[in-house]
MARLONU-741210 format. One record per residue: residue in three letters; z, y, x of N, C-alpha, C in turn. Coordinates in steps of 0.2 Angstrom, whole numbers, plus 5000, padded with zeros to 4 digits. Atoms other than C-alpha are relative to their C-alpha. Example, Ala and Ser with C-alpha at 12.3 -4.5 7.8 and 13.67 -1.06 7.14 Angstrom:
% MARLONU-741210
Ala500049945004503949785062500050065004/Ser499949944996503649955068500350054996/
//
This chain:
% MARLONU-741210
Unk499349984998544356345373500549964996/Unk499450045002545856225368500350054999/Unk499449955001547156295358500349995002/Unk499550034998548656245364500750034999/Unk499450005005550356215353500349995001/Unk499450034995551856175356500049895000/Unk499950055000551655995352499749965005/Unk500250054992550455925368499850065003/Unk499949964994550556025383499549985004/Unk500450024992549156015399500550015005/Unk499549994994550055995414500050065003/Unk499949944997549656155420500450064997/Unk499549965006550656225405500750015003/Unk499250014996552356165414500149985003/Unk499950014993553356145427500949964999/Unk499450024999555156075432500550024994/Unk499649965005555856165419500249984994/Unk500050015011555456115403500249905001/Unk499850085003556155925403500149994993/Unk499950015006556855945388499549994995/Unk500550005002555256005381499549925002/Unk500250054997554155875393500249955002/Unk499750064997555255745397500050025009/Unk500150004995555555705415499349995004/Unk500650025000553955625419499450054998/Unk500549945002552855775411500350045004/Unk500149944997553755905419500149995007/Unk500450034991553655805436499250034999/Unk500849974998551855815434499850085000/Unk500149944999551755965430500250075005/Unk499949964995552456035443499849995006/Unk500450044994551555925457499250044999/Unk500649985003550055985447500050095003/Unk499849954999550656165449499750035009/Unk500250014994550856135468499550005002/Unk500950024998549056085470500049935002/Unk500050074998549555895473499549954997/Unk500750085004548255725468500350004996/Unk499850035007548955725450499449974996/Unk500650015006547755635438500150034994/Unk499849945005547455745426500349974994/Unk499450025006548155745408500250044996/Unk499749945005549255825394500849944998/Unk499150015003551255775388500050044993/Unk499749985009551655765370500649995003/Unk499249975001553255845368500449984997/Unk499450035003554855795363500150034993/Unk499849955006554755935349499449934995/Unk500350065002553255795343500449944996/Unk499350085000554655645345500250024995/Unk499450015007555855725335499850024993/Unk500150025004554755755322499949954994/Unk500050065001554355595320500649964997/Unk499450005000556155565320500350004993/Unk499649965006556755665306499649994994/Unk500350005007555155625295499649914999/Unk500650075000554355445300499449995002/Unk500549995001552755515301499650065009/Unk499849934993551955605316499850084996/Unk500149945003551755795314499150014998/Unk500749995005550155845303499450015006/Unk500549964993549255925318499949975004/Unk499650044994549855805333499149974999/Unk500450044999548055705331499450065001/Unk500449944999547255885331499950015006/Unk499750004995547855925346500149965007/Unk500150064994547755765354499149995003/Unk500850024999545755755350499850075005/Unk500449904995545755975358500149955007/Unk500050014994546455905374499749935004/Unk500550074998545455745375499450025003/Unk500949945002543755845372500350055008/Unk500349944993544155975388500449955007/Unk500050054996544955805397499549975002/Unk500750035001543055725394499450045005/Unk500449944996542255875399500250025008/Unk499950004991543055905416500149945003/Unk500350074995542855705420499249985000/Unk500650015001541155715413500049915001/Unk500350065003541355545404500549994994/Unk499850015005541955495387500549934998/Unk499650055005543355415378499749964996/Unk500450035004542255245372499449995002/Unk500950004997540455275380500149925003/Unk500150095000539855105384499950015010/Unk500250014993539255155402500550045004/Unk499449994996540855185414500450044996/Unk499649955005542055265400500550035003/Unk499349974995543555365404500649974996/Unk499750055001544955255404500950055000/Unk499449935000546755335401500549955000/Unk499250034999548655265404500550064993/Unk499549945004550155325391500749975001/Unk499450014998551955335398500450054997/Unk499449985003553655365392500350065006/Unk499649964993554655515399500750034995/Unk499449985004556355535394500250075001/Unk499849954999557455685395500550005005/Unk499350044996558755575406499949955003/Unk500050074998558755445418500149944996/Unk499750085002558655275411499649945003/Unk500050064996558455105415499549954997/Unk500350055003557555035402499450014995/Unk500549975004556055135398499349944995/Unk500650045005554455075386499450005008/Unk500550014995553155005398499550044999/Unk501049964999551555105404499649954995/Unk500850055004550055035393499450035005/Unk500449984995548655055406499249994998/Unk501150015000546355075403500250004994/Unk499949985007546755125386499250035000/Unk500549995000545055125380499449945002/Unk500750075000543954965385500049964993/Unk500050045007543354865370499549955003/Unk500650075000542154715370499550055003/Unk500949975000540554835373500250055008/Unk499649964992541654955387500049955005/Unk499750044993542154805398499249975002/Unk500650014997540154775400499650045003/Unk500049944996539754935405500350015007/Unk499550004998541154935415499849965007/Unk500150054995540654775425499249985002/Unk500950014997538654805426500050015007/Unk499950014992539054835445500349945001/Unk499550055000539354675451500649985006/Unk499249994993540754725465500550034995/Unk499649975005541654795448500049934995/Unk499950055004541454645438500949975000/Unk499150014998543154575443500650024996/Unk499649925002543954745440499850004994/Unk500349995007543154765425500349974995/Unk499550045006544054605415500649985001/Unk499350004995545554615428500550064993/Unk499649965002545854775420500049994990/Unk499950045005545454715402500449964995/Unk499550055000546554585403500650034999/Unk499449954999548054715407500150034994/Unk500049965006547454815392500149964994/Unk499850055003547554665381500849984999/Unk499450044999549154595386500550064998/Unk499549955001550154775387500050034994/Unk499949975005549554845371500349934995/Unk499850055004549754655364500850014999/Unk499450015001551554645368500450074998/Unk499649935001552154835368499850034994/Unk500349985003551354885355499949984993/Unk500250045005550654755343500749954998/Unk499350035000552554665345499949925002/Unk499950094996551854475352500349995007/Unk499650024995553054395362499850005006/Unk500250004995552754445379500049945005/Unk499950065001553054265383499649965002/Unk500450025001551654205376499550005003/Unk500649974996550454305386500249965009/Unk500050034993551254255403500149914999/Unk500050105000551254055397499450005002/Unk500850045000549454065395499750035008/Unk500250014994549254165414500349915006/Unk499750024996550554035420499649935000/Unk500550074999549353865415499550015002/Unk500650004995547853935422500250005008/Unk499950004993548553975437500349935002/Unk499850065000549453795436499249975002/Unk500450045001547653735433499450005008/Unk500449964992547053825449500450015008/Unk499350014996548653795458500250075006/Unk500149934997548753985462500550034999/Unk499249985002550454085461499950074998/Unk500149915002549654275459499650004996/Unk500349975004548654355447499350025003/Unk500449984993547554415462499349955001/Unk500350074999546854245464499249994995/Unk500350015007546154235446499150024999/Unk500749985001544054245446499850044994/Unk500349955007542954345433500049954995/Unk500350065005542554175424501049994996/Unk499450035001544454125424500350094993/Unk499649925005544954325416499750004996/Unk500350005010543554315402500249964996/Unk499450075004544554155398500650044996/Unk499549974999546154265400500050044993/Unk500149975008545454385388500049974993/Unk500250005005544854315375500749954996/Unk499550055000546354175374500650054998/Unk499449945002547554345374499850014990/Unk500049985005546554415359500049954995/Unk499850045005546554265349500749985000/Unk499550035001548354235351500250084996/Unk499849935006548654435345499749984991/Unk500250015007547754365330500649974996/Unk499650055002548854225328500650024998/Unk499149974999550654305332499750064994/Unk500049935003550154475324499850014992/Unk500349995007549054435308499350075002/Unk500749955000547554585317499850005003/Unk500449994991546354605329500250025002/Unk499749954994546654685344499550064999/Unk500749935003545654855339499650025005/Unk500749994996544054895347499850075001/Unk500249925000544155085342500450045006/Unk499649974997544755185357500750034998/Unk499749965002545355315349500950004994/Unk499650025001546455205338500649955004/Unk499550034996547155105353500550055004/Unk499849944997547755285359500650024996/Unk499749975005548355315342500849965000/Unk499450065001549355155340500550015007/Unk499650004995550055175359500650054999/Unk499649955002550755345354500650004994/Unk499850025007551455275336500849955003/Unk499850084997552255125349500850035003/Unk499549964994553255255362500550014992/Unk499349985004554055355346500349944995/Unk499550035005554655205335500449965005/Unk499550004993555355115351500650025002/Unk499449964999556255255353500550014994/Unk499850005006556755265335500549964999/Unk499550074999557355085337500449995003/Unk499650014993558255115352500049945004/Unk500150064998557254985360499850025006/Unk500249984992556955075374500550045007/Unk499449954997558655135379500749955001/Unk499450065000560055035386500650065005/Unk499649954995561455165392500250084994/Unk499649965002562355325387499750084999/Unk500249945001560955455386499550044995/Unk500649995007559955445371500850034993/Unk499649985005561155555356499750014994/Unk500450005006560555525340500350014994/Unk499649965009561155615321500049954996/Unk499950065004561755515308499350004997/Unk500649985003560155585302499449975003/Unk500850054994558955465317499850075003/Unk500449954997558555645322500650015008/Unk499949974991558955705343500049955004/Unk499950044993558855635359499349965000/Unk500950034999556755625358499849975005/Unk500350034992555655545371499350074999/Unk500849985001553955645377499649935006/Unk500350074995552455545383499750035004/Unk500349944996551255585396499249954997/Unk500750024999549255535393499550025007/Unk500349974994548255545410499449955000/Unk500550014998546555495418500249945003/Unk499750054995546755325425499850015007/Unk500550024993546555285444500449945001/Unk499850074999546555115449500049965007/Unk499550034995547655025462499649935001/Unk500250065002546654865457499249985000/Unk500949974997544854925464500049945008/Unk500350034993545054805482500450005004/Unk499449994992545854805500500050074999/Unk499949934998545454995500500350044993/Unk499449995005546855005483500449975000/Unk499350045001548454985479500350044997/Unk499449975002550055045473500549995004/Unk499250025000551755085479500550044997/Unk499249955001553555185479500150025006/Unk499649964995553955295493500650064999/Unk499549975000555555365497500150075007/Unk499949984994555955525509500649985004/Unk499550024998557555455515500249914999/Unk499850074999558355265519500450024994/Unk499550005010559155235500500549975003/Unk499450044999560455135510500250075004/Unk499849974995560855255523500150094999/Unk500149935003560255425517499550045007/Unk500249984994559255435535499450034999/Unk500649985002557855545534499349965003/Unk500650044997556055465537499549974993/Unk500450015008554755385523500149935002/Unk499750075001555355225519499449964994/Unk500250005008554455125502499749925002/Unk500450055002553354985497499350004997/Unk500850005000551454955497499849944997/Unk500250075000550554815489499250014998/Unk500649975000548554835491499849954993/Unk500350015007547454795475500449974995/Unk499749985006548854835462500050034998/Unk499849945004549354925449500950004998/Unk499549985002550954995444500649965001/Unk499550075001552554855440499949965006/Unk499850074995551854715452500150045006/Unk499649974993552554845468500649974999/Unk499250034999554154775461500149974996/Unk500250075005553754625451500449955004/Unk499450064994554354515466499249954999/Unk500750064999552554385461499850035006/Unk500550004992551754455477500750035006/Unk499249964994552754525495499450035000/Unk500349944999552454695496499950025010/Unk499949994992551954795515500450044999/Unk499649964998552854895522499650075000/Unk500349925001552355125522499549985007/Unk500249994995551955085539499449955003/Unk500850065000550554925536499550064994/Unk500449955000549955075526499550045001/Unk500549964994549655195539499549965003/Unk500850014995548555085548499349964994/Unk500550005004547755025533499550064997/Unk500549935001547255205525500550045002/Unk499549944998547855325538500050084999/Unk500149925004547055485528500549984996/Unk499349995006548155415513500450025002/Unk499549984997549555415521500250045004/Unk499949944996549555565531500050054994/Unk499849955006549255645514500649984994/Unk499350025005550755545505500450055006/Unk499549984997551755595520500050114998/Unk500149935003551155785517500350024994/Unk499750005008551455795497500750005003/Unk499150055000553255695501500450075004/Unk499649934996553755855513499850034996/Unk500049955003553155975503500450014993/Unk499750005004553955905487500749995002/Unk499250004996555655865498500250084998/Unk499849954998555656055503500150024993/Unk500150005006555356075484500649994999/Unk499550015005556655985478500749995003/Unk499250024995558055945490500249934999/Unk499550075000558655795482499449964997/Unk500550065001556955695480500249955001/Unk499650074998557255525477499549965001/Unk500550054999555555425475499450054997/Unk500749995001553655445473499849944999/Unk500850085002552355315465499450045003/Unk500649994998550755325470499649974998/Unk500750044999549155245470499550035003/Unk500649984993547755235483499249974995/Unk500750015003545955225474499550015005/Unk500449984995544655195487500250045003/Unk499649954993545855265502500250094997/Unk499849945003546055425490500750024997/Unk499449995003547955465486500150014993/Unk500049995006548455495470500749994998/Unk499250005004550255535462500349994993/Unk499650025006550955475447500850024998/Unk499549975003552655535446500650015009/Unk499449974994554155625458500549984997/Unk499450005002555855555455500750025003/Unk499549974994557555605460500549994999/Unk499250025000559255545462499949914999/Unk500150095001558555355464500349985006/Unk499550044997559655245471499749915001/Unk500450074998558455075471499949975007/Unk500150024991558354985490499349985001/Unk500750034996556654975497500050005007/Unk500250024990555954905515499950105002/Unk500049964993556155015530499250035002/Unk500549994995554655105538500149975006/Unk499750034991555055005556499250065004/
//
């Protein structure tokens, strides 16, 4: 049995309620979770966390205790391990404010492959691809977010391969061309950074969580008027969310989008949004690729969508002033990542 403290929460701890506590983002999930909606599972570290870290530099004594209880009965109900060589469980960590903002810390996404994982990973060889795809992603986001090299950097060296292949997406990019991609990232984290890129899970976990609170610390993550912080560096915390990945970036039969219940221009009711199959996260509104439309969806996977459309009334009735959904489709299977509200972004029409 997991103890469970005030510092990281399971989703089914909390609900709409607790922002303050869970951030937006946590206590979205956990109230989707609540509902019985496709959440991936998971736990939120707390703002009470944050502001420890806040007031002393350091995280709270226990926070790593805590982190390993809900990992360990995370493991056990995916039946696979954080690290294991042969199909590991791969996790995402995101920022959740207590307040709308504009300028959040980027997801870091398969937290957990290392040189020995992404071979396990790609012994299927219709995963292979996927394998140093995702890899590649893990590299580059922990490289720049985390480890501080010029995100720059990273997109020069995608931008001369694809020159060299005269290709303009990411998509395009073979296995042979991504183990390039890799390895050409990690050498350049050596270079910029002065360390390797770390191999140990458990520390690329550490470090992501280390990443979010100082960020925040440095108000490198906040552009606007809702972060109130003491002379002291202490209030106006972040919490973060860790969850089981699913992956947008598995084939034609995945993807990623944003749906809206309402025309953002108009306020008309209907499901409005943005699709773009084998992605993940960002490139839905990256602008590198054209997105489909909810309604190139439906007839791509008409289960998903009958079940987005489901969830999205349920959580309307829910909330009155829902504003977007993420999603992701993993082998035609739905999947929610967060409920927003009061979004005002313009996305394509349903027709």
């Amino acid at each position: 049995m997991v103890s469970y403290v005030h510092d990281v929460h399971g989703f089914v701890e909390g609900d709409q309620n607790r922002v303050a506590l869970l951030g937006c983002k946590g206590a979205s999930l956990s109230q989707m979770a609540h509902m019985g909606l496709p959440v991936p599972p998971g736990f939120t570290i707390t703002t009470e966390a944050c502001g420890a870290f806040l007031a002393t530099g350091e995280l709270p004594a226990d926070l790593e205790t805590q982190v390993r209880e809900h990992l360990r009965a995370l493991e056990s109900a995916e039946g696979k391990r954080l690290g294991q060589v042969d199909d590991p469980l791969l996790l995402s960590v995101r920022s959740g404010t207590t307040a709308p903002m504009r300028n959040a810390m980027e997801t870091i996404l398969n937290i957990g492959l290392n040189d020995l994982c992404v071979l396990g990973l790609a012994k299927v060889p219709e995963r292979e691809r996927f394998a140093w795809d995702s890899y590649r992603r893990l590299v580059q986001m922990l490289g720049s977010t985390v480890m501080g090299v010029d995100r720059s950097l990273f997109e020069g060296v995608l931008r001369r391969i694809k020159e060299q292949h005269r290709i303009v997406d990411d998509s395009r990019l073979d296995t042979c061309d991504l183990i390039r991609v890799v390895e050409t990232f990690k050498d350049l984290i050596g270079e910029e950074s002065g360390t390797e890129f770390p191999q140990a899970p458990a520390e690329q976990l550490r470090m992501a969580i280390l990443a979010v609170f100082r960020a925040w610390k440095d108000g490198r993550t906040l552009l606007g008027p809702h972060r109130k912080v003491g002379k002291d560096g202490t209030g106006g915390a972040v919490a973060l969310t860790v969850q089981r990945m699913v992956f947008g970036n598995l084939g034609t039969d995945s993807g990623s989008g944003v749906a809206y219940p309402r025309d953002p221009d108009t306020g008309r009711r209907g499901l409005y949004g943005d699709y773009l199959p084998n992605a993940q996260g960002r490139e839905v509104v990256s602008a590198d690729r054209d997105t489909l439309s909810l309604q190139d969806l439906a007839t791509r996977h008409p289960a998903a969508f009958d079940h987005l459309r489901r969830s999205m009334e349920e959580l309307e009735a829910h909330h009155h002033d829902l504003g977007a959904v993420e999603f992701t489709i993993e082998h035609d299977t739905l999947w929610l990542l967060n409920a927003r509200v009061h979004c005002s972004s313009r996305r394509s029409r349903v027709r």
